[in-house]
N, C-alpha and C positions, 0 to 999 in steps of 0.2 A: 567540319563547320567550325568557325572562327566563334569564342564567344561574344562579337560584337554580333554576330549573323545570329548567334542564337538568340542573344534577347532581341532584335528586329522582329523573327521570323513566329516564333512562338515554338518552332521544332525544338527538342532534346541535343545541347551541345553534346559531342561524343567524344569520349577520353580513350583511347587506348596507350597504354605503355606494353611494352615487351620486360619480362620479367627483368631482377636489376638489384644488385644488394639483399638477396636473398630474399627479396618479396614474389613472392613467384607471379599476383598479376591475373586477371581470365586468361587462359588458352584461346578463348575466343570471341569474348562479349564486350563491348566498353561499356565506362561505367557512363551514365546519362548526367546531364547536368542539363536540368527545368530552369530555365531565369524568370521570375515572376509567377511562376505558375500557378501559386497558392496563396491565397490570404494569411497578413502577418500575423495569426495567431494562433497561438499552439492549440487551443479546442477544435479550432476551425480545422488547425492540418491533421491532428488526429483522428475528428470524422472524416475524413478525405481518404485515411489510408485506408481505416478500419471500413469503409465505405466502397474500396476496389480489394480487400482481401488481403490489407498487410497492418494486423491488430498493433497499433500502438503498444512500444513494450516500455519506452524511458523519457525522462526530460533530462536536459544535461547541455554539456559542452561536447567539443570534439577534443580528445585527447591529441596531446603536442608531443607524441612520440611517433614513430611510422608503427602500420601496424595493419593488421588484417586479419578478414575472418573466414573461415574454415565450413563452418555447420550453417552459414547462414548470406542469402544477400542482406544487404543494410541498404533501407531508405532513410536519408537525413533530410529533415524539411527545416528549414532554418524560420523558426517564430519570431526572432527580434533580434535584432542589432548585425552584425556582419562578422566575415570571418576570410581571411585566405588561407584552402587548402592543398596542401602539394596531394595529387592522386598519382598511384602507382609508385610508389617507393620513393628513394632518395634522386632518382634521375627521371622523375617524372614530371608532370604537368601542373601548375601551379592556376586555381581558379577562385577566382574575387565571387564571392557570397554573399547576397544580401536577402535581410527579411523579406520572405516570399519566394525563397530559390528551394526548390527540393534534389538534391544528389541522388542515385540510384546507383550502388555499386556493388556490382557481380561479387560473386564469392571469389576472394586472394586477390582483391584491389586492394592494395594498398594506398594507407591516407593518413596526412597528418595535418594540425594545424600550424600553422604556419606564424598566423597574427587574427586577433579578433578583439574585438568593441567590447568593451566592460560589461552590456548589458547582454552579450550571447546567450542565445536559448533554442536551445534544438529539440524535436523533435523525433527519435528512432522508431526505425519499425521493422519488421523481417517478415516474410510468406509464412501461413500457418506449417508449424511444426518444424523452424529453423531458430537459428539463436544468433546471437552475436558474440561468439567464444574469441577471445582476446589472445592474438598470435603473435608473437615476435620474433620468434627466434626464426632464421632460414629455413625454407619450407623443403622438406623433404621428398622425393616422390611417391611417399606413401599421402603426404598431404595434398601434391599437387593432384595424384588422383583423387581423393574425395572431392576437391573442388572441382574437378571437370565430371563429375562424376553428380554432382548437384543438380535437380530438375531445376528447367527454366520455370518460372513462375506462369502461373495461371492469365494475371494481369498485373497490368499496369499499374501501380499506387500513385501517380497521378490521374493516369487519364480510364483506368480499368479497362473492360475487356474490349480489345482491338487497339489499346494505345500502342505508341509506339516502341514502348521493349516489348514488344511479342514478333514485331518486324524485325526491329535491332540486334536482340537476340535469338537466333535461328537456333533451330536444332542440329546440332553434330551430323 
């Protein structure tokens, strides 16, 4: 799905990359991208996450390095202002963010920013008892199994139980 088709339809645009510059990427879940999904402000998307089972952990930026995470999926809800981020390493997909877009991205998605508006304010969040551990270096096969090796989440941190990464991401 096209991201003009996602923000028409209201479904989760879907990102897959195949691994790429040593970002190794899901084995097999893409990362979602909500357009409008959430009101533009960070209390608001906080109860949202913490509200479908993914406890608010930061407020911040999105780091302008590639990068990804190991011990945890990351849900990004974007509170103000805008942002372009390349998902999946250096040869991946590049998608326009605006206040009210929330990202979902499986563990070893990589993501960087790209360009963002002066006033960016994110929102992160991760499934009880995952983190967001901060990886750069090429992912090893000791890494890539831990991330395929990561339970899918309970629900959905937009839309909670029945949303659509419980469809999206299937079980092995």
């Amino acid at each position: 799905m096209t991201q003009a088709d996602a923000r028409s339809s209201g479904a989760p645009q879907t990102v897959f990359v195949a691994a790429n510059h040593g970002i190794p990427n899901h084995p097999q879940w893409p990362a979602l991208v909500y357009h409008g999904a959430v009101a533009a402000d960070a209390g608001a998307i906080e109860r949202r996450f913490e509200a479908n089972g993914w406890p608010p952990r930061w407020r911040d930026g999105i780091f302008d390095h590639h990068h990804y995470h190991v011990a945890g999926h990351e849900a990004l809800g974007i509170a103000r202002g805008g942002a372009t981020v390349r998902i999946g390493g250096p040869a991946g997909c590049d998608v326009a963010l605006d206040a009210g877009d929330v990202v979902v991205l499986p563990a070893g998605t990589g993501h960087c920013r790209l360009a963002a508006s002066a006033e960016l304010l994110v929102v992160g969040a991760y499934p009880p008892g995952q983190t967001g551990d901060l990886c750069r270096a090429p992912a090893t096969a000791e890494l890539r199994a831990r991330i395929a090796a990561l339970p899918r989440p309970e629900r959905d941190p937009v839309r909670g139980v029945g949303g659509p990464l419980t469809a999206l991401w299937w079980h092995p």
